[in-house]
C-alpha angles and dihedrals in degrees: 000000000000111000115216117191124192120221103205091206094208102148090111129118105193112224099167082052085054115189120106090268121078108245097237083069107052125094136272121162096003083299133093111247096243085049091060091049096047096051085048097067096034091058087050111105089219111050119088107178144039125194123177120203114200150166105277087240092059102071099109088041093057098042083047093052098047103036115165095011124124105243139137124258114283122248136198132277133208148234097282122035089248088056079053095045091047093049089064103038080060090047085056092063104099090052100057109207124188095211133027129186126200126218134170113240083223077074103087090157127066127142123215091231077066092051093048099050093052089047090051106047090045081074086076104038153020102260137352129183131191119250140171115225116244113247102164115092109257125232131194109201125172125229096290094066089254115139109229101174145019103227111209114246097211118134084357118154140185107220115229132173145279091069110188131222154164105250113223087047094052086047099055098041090061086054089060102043099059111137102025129096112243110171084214154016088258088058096054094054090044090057089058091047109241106136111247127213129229121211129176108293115203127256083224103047080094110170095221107235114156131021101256075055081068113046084050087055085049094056091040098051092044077064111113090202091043093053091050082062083068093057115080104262133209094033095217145040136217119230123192119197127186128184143170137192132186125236119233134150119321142089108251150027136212113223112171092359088305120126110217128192099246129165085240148024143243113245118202129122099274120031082303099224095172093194094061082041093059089041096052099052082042080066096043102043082047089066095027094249108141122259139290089269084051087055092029120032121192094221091067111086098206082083097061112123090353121164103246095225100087085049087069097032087063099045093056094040079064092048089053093042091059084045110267143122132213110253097184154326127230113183137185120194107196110200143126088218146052110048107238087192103090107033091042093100092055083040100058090035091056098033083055089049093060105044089036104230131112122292087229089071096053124086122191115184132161135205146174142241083224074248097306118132131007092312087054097052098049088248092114150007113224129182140189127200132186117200130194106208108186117195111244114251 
């Protein structure tokens, strides 16, 4: 499984902020800033790791603010917010994520729906932070307060956090970028020329900057509407899965972990049971993790003739571990040949053994392509399943 760590950039002082406290640990809500931003990503399935990065005077603050709260030892940060960035991205070292997101501890208030869609679409890409599209027309004005261009809003964003990275590229990109000024951790990785993404941001993942910031966070955070936004919602998640497998010579076939008497075979790299196949990228694509090539891939030869249970074993072990049960499984077969109904009951007994849940909750069906198309004409088996995942309360 894939392991995300978080970096709580909170080395900041805050001057425009102004006051004696850092900003990250006064209150909003009965709760210090960096503490909200901590608890959102703690109570997140998928993140493994937090790693606060601070001002080396800030070491009693920060265990005062998070008492009680599972999180790294902090670590110091530098003179610029990238040093501080880079400093825990260092400390993460030992631990070895494969992804790391970056979010400022001013940001008291970010949704889970955020944090998925950042997880999600790193799948796809180096790097991808959340925006908001500029809608307000932009003005360039000199020192004198005189406008002296209208500045096109096209394909304009406004950066937020959690921005989201492969580790060891992000890494390695900060390294590079030592002794130059990058307003952000996009930018790092831009100088060294990987393409970053850009996802929704959230009109209420405000960075607080100034007081009145944080009166309106205040206000925010005392809705009632705005607060369900910080519950995970919605509770469950839909997963689609296809696969296909070839006939050739043989005299049986396996479907759900069942071997059935057939005239032919399925041919694939492992036992080719194209129903577990199609359950099992129903699971991944369920909890955005790839697909069943990404875990086995058909160039190693360890798979070969493997069974295709532990395919699926292993696909809903990583949806538990992010925090979510299977619902259900709703599963076609689509062949000529040959016939599901009698083996359906075995099929949904054993398909329920192996992703643990009850066999009530597992439907197996067949159909056929009335002989169109390769199923029709005996040349393949496909099959199609739909999944329900819920988070667990």
């Amino acid at each position: 499984m894939a392991r995300i760590a978080v970096i709580i950039v909170a080395a900041g002082r805050g001057h425009r902020f102004g006051g004696e406290m850092p900003k990250q640990y006064l209150e909003v809500h009965q709760q210090p800033l960096v503490r909200h931003a901590v608890q959102a990503f703690l109570d997140h399935p998928a993140i493994d790791l937090i790693l606060p990065v601070i001002h080396p005077d800030d070491a009693d603050i920060l265990a005062n603010a998070l008492g009680g709260l599972d999180y790294l030892e902090p670590v110091a940060g530098g003179a610029a917010r990238q040093d501080s960035v880079r400093n825990g991205l260092e400390g993460l070292a030992s631990s070895a994520p494969d992804y790391v997101l970056v979010h400022d501890a001013a940001r008291p208030m970010v949704a889970p729906a955020l944090i998925d869609r950042v997880i999600e679409a790193l799948q796809d890409t180096s790097g991808v932070i959340p925006g908001i599209a500029v809608v307000d027309t932009l003005k360039r004005a000199d020192d004198d307060g005189i406008i002296t261009d209208t500045v096109s809003r096209d394909g304009l964003w406004r950066a937020q956090t959690p921005q989201g990275f492969k580790y060891a590229d992000l890494l390695a990109a900060h390294r590079s970028a030592i002794g130059q000024e990058l307003t952000d951790d996009a930018a790092v990785m831009e100088a060294s020329g990987y393409r970053v993404a850009v996802v929704l941001g959230d009109e209420n993942n405000i960075k607080v900057t100034t007081p009145d910031d944080l009166m309106r966070m205040e206000e925010i955070m005392s809705d009632d509407s705005a607060q369900a936004k910080l519950v995970r919602s919605p509770s469950f998640r839909i997963g689609s899965g296809y696969d296909v497998h070839k006939l050739g010579p043989g005299d049986h076939v396996t479907l759900c972990g069942v071997e059935i008497t057939s005239e032919r075979a399925l041919i694939g790299h492992s036992d080719a049971d194209v129903a577990l196949h199609a359950v099992t990228d129903a699971v991944f694509g369920a909890i955005a993790d790839g697909d069943i090539g990404s875990h086995f891939p058909p160039t190693d030869s360890q798979w070969r003739g493997a069974s295709s249970d532990q395919f699926l074993a292993y696909a809903c072990e990583r949806m538990r571990e992010r925090g979510f049960e299977l619902s259900n499984i709703d599963l076609t077969i689509i062949c000529e040949k040959p016939k599901i109904g009698p083996h359906r009951d075995a099929m949904r007994a054993r398909l329920a053994e192996i992703a643990q849940i009850d066999v009530s909750c597992v439907s197996v069906k067949a159909t056929t392509t009335e002989r169109l198309g390769f199923t029709g004409r005996g040349e393949g088996i496909a099959a199609e399943a739909v999944i329900i995942i819920e988070i667990l309360r």
